[in-house]
C-alpha positions as CSV (number, residue, x, y, z in Angstrom):
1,X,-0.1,-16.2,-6.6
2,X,2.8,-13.7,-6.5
3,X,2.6,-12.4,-3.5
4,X,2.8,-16.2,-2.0
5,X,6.1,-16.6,-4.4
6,X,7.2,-13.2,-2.9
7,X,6.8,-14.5,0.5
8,X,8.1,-18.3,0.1
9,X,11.7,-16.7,-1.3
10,X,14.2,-18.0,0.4
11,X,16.2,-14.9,-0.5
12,X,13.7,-13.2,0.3
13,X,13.2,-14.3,4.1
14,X,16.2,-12.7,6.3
15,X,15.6,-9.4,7.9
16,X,18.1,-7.9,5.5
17,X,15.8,-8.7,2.6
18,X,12.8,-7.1,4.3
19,X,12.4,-4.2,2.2
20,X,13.1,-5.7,-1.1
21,X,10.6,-8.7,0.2
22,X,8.1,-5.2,0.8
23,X,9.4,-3.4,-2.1
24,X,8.1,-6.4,-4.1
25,X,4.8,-6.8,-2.5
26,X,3.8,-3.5,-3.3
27,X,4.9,-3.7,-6.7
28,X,1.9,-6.3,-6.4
29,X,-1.1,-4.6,-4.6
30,X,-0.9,-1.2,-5.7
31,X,-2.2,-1.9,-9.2
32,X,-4.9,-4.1,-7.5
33,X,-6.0,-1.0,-5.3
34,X,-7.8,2.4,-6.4
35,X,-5.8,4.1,-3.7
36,X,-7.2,7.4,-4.7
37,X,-10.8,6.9,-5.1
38,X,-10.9,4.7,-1.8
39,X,-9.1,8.1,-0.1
40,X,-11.8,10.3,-1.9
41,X,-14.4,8.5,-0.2
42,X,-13.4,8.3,2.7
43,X,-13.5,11.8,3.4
44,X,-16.9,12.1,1.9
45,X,-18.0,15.6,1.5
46,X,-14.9,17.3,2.8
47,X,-12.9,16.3,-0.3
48,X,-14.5,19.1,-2.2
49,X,-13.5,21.7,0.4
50,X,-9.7,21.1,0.6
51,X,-7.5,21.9,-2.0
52,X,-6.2,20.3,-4.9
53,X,-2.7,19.9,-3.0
54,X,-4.5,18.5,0.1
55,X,-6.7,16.0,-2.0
56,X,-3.0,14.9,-3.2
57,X,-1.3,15.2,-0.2
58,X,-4.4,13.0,1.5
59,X,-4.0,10.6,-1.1
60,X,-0.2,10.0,-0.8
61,X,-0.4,9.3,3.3
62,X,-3.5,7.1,3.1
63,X,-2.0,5.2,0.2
64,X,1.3,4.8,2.2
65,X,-1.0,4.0,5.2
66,X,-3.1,1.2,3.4
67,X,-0.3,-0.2,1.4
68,X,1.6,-0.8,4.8
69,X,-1.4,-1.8,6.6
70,X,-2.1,-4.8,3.8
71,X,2.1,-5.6,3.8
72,X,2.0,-6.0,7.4
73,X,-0.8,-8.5,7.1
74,X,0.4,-10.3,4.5
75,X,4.2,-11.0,6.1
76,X,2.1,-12.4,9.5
77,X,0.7,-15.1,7.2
């Protein structure tokens, strides 16, 4: 798995690599998440009364949100 290679780099491992080490897990799990559908249903209904901005606005935060969320459980592994 990559993300195990990400996290078993030795070059990887030192606090000064930590945002390359997250830079490269990401690079991993966004294309495995529908970040924007799973933000469009979470608001349910009210995502057809905010705007077009908000929807995008919405889906930027709880992409950021969930892609950190899922980073920080993967480094405690």
């Amino acid at each position: 798995m990559r993300r195990l290679k990400i996290l078993n780099n030795p070059n990887l491992g030192s606090a000064v690599a930590k945002e390359e080490r997250r830079r490269r897990l990401r690079q991993v799990i966004y294309p495995r998440f529908d970040f924007a559908e799973m933000a469009r249903r979470s608001l349910g209904p009210t995502w057809r009364r905010v705007s077009p901005e908000e929807q995008q606005e919405f889906v930027r935060l709880f992409t950021d949100l969930l892609a950190e969320s899922y980073v920080n459980n993967i480094e405690v592994l």
